[in-house]
C-alpha positions in Angstrom: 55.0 82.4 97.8 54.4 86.4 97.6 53.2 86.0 101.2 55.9 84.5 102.3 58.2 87.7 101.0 55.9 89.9 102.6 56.1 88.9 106.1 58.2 90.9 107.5 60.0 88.2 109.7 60.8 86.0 106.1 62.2 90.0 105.0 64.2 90.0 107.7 65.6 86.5 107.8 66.9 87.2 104.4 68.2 90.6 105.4 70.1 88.9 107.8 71.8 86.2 105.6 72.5 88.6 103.1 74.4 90.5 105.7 76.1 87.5 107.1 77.3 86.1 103.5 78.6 90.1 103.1 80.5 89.7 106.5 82.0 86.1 105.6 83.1 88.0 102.2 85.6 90.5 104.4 86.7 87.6 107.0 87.1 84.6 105.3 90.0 86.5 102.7 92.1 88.0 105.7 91.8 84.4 107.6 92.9 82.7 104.8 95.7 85.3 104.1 97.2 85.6 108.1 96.5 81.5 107.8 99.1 81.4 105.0 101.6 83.6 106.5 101.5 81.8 110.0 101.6 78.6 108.4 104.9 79.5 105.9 106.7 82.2 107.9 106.5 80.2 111.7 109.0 77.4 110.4 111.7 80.9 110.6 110.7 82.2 113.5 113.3 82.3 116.6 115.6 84.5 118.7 118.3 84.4 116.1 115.7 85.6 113.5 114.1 88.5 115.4 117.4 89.9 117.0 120.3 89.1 114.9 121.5 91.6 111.8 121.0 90.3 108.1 124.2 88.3 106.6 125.3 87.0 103.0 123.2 90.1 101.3 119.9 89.2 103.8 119.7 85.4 102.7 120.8 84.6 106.3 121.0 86.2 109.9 117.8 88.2 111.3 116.1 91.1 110.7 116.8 93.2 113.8 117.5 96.3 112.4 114.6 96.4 110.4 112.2 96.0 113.1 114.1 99.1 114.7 113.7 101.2 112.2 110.0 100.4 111.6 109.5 101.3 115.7 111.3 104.3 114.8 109.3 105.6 111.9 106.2 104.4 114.0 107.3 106.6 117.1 108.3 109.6 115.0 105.0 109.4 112.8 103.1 109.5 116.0 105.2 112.1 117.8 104.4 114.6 114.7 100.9 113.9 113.6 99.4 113.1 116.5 99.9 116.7 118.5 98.9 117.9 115.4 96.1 115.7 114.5 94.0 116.5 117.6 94.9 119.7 117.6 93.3 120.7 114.5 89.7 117.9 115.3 89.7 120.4 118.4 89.8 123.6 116.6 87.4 122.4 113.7 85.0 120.6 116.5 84.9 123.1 119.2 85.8 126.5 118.1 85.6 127.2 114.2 82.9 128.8 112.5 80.7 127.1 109.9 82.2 129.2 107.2 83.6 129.4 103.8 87.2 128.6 105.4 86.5 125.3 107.5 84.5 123.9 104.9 88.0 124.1 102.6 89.8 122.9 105.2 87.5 119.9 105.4 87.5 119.5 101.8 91.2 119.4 102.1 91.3 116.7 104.8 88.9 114.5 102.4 90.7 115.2 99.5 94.5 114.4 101.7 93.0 111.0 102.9 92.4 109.4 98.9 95.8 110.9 97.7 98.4 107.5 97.2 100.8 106.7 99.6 103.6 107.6 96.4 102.5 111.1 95.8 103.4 111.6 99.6 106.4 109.9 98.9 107.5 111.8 96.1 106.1 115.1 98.2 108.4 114.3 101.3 111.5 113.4 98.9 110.5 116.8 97.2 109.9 119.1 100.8 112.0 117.0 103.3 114.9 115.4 101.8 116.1 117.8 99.0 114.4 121.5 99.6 114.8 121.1 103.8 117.9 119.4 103.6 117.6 116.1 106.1 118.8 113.9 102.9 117.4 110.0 103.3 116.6 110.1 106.8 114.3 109.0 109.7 112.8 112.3 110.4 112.3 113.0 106.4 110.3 109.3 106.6 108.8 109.7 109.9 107.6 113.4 108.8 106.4 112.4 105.3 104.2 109.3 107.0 103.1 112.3 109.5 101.6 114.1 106.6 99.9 110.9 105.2 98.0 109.8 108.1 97.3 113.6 109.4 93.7 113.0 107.6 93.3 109.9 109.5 93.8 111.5 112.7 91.7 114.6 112.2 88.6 112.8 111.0 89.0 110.1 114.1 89.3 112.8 116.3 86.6 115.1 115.4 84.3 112.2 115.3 85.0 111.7 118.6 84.7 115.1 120.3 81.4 115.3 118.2 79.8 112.3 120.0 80.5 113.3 123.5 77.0 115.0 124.2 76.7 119.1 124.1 75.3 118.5 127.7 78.6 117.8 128.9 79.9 121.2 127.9 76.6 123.0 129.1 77.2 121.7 132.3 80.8 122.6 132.7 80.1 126.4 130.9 77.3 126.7 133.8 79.9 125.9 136.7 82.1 129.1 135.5 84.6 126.8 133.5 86.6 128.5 129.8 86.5 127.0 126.9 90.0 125.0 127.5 88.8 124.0 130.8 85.4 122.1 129.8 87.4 120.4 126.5 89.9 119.3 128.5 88.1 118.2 131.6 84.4 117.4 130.1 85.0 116.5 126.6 88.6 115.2 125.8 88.7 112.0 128.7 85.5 110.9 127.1 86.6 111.1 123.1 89.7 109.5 124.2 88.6 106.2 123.4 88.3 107.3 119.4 91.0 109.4 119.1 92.8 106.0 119.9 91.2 104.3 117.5 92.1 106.5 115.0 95.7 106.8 116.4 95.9 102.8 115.9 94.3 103.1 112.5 96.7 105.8 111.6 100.4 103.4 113.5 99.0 100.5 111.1 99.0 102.2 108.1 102.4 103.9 108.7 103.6 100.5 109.9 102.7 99.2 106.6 103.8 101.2 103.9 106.5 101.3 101.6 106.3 104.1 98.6 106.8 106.8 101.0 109.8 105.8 102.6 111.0 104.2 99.7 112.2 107.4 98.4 113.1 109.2 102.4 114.8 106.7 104.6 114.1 102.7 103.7 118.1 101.6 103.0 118.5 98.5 100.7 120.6 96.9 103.2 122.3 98.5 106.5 123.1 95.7 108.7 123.1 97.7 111.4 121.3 100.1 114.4 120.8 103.8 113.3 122.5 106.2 115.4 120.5 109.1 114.6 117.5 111.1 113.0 119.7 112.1 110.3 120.2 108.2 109.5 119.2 106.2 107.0 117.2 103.0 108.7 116.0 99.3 107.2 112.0 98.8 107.5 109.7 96.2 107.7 108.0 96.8 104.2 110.9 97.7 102.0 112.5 94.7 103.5 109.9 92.7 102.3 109.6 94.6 99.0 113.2 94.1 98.3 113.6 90.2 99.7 110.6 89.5 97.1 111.8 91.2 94.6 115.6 92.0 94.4 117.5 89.3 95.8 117.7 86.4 94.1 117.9 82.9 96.0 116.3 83.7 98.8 114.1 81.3 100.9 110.6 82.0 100.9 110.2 81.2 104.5 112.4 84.2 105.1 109.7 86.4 102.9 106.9 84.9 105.0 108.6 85.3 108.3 109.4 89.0 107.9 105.2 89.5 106.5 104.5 87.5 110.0 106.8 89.7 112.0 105.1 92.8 110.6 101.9 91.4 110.9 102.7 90.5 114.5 103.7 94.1 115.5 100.9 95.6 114.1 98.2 93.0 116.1 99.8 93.6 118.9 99.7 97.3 118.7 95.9 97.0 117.9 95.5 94.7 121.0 97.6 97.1 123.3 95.4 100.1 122.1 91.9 97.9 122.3 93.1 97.3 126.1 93.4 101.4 126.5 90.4 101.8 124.4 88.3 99.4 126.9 89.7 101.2 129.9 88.3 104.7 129.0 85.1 103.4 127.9 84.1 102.0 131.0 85.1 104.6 132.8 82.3 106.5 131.0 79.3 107.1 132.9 76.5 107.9 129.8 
């Protein structure tokens, strides 16, 4: 028996189960959860549903003008952090010092990604909505989901310019090219494919959340289309939040459907990025 656990192919045949029964631990819960929500929210699903405006206090009609808002808080998160996002990973990556100042601004970034998605709730109701004046608004929620997945963007990013190899810019400085030139000719097409990932990560977590625009846009019940930035705008998760918990006699095929819905745009979102991702990686030629 004490042979047997010390050769080295028995060691590694329990290695290996032990990290299958760990990987079985993270799948089999979200199976079982999207499972559930396919199997209860499908009965509700149709064209009514998906493009129709909520009636009788959201037990009835669709849920249209959540899903707008939700794309809308999605585009605008994306429109402000991402610029920024890469921006900074390029800065930190390819021309900052080690120094007393970038490691701060690192510990910063760490310290920005734990904070809960509330305190950046209360912090855009606090900045946005009262001190700059935009009131309850898209661009309040869209900027205060900016500033809570910043962190997510950054790290991607600069994880991603740091694995395209230092030969790449050698090369490039030894043809005569600047700075700018090799990072955006020799170093940005190939990190492309993980600032997307980090992108997606960062869409599905602003797609998701509800404390932060709880207190800067989400609307208990607007059955209808925003007109502007300034508006105020139904989402995804606070509709969910409120049909679970503030509106009494309400189906809970309705509850499941709108989960399904957000789970839907969020997949699909995932899937449209993998297909980008997948494109720029073959393209590579290391």
């Amino acid at each position: 028996m004490i042979r047997l656990f010390k050769d080295p192919k028995f060691q590694e045949k329990v290695v290996f189960l032990f990290l299958f029964l760990a990987t079985l631990i993270i799948i089999v819960p979200v199976v079982l959860v999207i499972a559930l929500i396919v199997a209860r929210g499908s009965s509700v699903l149709s064209w009514e549903f998906l493009t129709a405006m909520p009636r009788m206090g959201m037990r009835a009609g669709g849920i249209f003008p959540a899903i707008v808002g939700t794309s809308y808080l999605v585009a605008g998160t994306l429109i402000f952090a991402l610029p920024i996002g890469i921006f900074s990973a390029i800065y930190l990556s390819e021309y900052s010092r080690r120094n007393a100042l970038t490691r701060l601004i690192e510990l910063a970034i760490v310290n920005l990604a734990g904070v809960p998605s509330v305190v950046y709730g209360l912090f855009g109701l606090g900045l946005f909505v009262l001190f700059l004046k935009f009131g309850a608004s898209i661009l309040a929620g869209s900027l205060t989901l900016g500033v809570m997945v910043l962190p997510v963007i950054v790290t991607a990013s600069r994880e991603a310019l740091q694995s395209v190899p230092k030969t790449f810019r050698e090369v490039s400085y030894s043809l005569g090219a600047t700075r700018w030139q090799t990072i955006r000719h020799a170093v940005l097409p190939h990190a492309l494919p993980g600032i997307l990932t980090g992108a997606v990560l960062s869409l599905s977590r602003a797609a998701g959340e509800t404390a932060p625009i709880l207190f800067t846009v989400a609307a208990f019940y607007l059955p209808r289309l925003p007109k502007s930035v300034f508006d105020q705008a139904m989402a995804l998760p606070y509709h969910l939040y409120v049909l679970s918990t503030q509106v009494p006699n309400v189906k809970l095929e309705l509850q499941y459907g709108t989960a399904l819905v957000l789970v839907g745009l969020v997949v699909i979102a995932n899937l449209v990025a993998a297909v980008i991702r997948g494109y720029f990686r073959v393209k590579k030629q290391w």
